[in-house]
N, C-alpha and C positions, 0 to 999 in steps of 0.2 A: 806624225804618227810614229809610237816608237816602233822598232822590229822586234817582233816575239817570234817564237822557236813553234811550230804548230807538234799537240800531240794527238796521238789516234783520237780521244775521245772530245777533240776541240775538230776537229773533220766531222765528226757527226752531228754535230753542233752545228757546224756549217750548213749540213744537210740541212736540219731544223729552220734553220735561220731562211734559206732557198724556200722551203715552204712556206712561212710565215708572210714571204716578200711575195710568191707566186698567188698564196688566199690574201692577199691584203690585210693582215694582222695577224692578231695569236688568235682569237675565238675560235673564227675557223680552221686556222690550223690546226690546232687542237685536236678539232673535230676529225679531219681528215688525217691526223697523227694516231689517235686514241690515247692521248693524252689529256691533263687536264692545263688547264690555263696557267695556272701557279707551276706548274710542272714545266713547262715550256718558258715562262719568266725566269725560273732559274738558273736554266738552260743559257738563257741569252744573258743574262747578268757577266755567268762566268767566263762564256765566251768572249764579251766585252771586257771581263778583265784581263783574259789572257791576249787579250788584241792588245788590247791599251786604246780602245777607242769607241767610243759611243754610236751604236748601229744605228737607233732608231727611237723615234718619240712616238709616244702614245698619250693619247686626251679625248678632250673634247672635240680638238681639230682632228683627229681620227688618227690610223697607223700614217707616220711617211716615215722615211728614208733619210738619212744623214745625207750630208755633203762623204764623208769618209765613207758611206756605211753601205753608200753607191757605188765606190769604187770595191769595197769588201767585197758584195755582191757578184757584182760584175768577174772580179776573181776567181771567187769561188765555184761560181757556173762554168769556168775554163779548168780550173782544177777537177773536178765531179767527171768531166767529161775525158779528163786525160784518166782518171781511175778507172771509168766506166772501159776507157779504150785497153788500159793497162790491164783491166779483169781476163775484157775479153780474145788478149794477144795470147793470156796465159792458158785460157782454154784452149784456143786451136792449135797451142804448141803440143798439147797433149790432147790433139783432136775432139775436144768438147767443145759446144755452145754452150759458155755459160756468163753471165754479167746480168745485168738490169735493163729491160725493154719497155723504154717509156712508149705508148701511144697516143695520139691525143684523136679525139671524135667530138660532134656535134651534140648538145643534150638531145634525151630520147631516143640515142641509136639504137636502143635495148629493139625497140616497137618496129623497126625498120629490117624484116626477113629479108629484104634482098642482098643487103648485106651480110648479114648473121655472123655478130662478129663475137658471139658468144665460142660460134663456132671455130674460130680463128683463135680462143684465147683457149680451147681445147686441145687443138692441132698444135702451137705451140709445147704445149705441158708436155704433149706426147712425143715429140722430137728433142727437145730441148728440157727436158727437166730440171733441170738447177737453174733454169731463168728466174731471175724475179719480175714479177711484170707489176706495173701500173700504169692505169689510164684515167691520165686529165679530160674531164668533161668540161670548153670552152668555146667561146667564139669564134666563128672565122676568121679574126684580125688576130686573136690573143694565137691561135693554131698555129696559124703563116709564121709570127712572132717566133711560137718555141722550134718550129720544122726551120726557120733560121738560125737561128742560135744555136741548133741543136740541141738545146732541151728536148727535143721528143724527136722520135728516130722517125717515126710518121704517123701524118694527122689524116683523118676521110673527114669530109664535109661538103658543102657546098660554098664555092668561092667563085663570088660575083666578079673579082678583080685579082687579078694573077700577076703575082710579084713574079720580076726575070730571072732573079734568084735561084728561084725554085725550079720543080720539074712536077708538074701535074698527071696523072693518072686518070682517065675515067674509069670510073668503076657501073655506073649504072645512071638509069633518069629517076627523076622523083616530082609527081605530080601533085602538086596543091590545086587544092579547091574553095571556093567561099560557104562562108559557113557561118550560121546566126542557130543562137540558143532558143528552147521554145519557149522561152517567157518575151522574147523578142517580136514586134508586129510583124515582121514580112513572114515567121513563122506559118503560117496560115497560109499565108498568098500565095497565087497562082499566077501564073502570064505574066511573071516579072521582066523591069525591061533594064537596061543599064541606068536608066535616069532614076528608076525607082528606088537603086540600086545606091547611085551616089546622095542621095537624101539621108542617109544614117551613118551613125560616126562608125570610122574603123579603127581596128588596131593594127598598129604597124608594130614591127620586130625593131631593136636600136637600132641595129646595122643599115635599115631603110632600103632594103634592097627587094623586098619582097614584090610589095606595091608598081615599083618601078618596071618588073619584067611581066605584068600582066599580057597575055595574048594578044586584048585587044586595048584601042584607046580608052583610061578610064581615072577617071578628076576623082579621087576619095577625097572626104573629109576626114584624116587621120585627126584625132581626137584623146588617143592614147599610145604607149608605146612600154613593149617590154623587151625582159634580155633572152626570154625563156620559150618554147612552147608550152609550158603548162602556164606557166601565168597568161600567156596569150590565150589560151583556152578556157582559162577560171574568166579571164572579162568574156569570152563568150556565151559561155553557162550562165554570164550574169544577167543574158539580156538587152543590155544594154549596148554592145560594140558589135561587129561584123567583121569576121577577117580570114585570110588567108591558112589552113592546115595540111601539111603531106595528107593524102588517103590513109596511108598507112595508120600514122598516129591517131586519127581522127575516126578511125571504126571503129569501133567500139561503144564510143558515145553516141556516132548516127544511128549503128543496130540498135541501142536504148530505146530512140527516140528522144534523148539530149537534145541532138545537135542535130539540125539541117542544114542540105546542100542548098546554094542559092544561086541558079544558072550554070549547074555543072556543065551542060553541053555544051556550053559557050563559051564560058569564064573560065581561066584558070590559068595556073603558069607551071612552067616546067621547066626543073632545072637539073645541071649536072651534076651530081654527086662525084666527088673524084678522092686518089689516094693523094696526100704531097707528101714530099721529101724531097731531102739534100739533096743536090748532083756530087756531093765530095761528102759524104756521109763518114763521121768519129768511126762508128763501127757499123763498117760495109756486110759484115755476116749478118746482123742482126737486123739491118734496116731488108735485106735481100729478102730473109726467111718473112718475115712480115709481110712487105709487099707481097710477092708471092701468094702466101696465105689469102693474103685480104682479097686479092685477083681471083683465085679461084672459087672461091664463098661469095663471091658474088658474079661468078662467069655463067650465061645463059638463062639467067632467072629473066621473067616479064618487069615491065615499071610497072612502078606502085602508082 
């Protein structure tokens, strides 16, 4: 690979490029850029020409990653992170918080009061005004991932398996319950029992963790599986599946009459919702005021 000389707007490039690899392609990037597609290909063209090296194929076998374009990557998430550090040396030298506060949270944190991290991205603005903030909405494995790396200063979630890496926070509990749609038969039913129970297919979450931490002993027919709470929800609506929802998320559709409980007094699981992050955190101001934040927005409230 030859050596090329990077200029300021081959660094934003980069940025672009971090994105593109973080959505797994340009579509979504795009989306999450407010770009459009061809706008972002040209982007990458020239960035590859000032590299001297080819990032990344796009086809039919979908977005991957070069042998080179892996290592580019990888680079450039250490470089991002010394700027980010580099921004924010130069605020506290002139006593400002100022740089870029990545977050990352579980989908649907919006519907989750006990956290109310609307309110956290409030309290932020109001202390810290020249912040730029964004928050990744992912998985528990992809969260763990950026809170290593250091892509994201801190991620809330629920995490079934706690890397030693890390440093976990509780922030509050979060109660699921079972739940069948009313075009569904046990809709109706009355005096259900756990066997009646295991007779219809459920939907489990990819991660598979849901299932596993039920309260009591119980054999599902998982039958389907998604990445999402709402797509776990649309197979519920449909009828057709049976599965595990926080209360939280899932009122609205029971006030309906959507969706019904199936053995709430007996059934259900509960899990810990926590903050993670670094123990050696790029930038210790910024990952503080965060934590912090998130601790208090969610200090003394009841579980969901």
């Amino acid at each position: 690979m030859e050596q090329r000389s990077l200029k300021n707007i081959d660094i934003n490039r980069l940025r672009i490029f971090s994105t593109v690899v973080s959505c797994g392609g340009f579509a979504p990037a795009a989306e999450r850029l407010g770009m459009s597609d061809a706008s972002i290909s040209i982007h990458m063209s020239k960035l590859e020409t000032s590299l001297g090296a080819i990032l990344c194929t796009r086809g039919r076998g979908g977005f991957e990653l070069t042998p080179e374009g892996e290592k580019i990557h990888e680079a450039s998430l250490a470089l991002m992170l010394s700027l980010d550090s580099f921004t924010a040396s130069v605020g506290a030298a002139k006593g400002q918080l100022i740089g870029n506060m990545h977050l990352g949270v579980i989908d649907n944190t919006v519907f989750d009061f006990n956290l109310n991290i609307p309110e956290v991205v409030k309290r932020v603005k109001e202390i810290a005004p020249d912040i730029e903030i964004s928050i990744d909405t992912q998985s528990p494995s992809d969260l763990c991932q950026g809170v290593l790396n250091q892509n994201l200063h801190l991620a809330v979630g629920v995490f079934y398996e706690h890397h030693p890496g890390l440093k976990y926070i509780p922030l509050c509990d979060e109660k699921m319950t079972l739940y069948c749609g009313k075009h569904h038969a046990l809709y109706r039913s009355r005096n259900l029992t756990v066997d009646d129970i295991e007779k219809h297919p459920f939907v489990e979450r990819n991660y598979g963790s849901t299932l596993s931490n039920v309260n009591i002993p119980l054999e599902p027919r998982v039958s389907a599986f998604t990445s999402s709470l709402e797509a776990t929800l649309l197979l519920i609506l449909s009828g057709e599946y049976i599965g595990f929802l926080p209360n939280y998320y899932a009122q609205q559709w029971s006030d309906s009459g959507e969706i019904r409980t199936l053995l709430s007094q007996s059934l259900h699981v509960k899990t810990e919702v926590s903050a993670l992050v670094h123990p050696r955190p790029v930038n210790a101001q910024i990952t503080e005021l965060l934590l912090n934040l998130v601790i208090q927005s969610s200090a003394g409230l009841p579980d969901s």
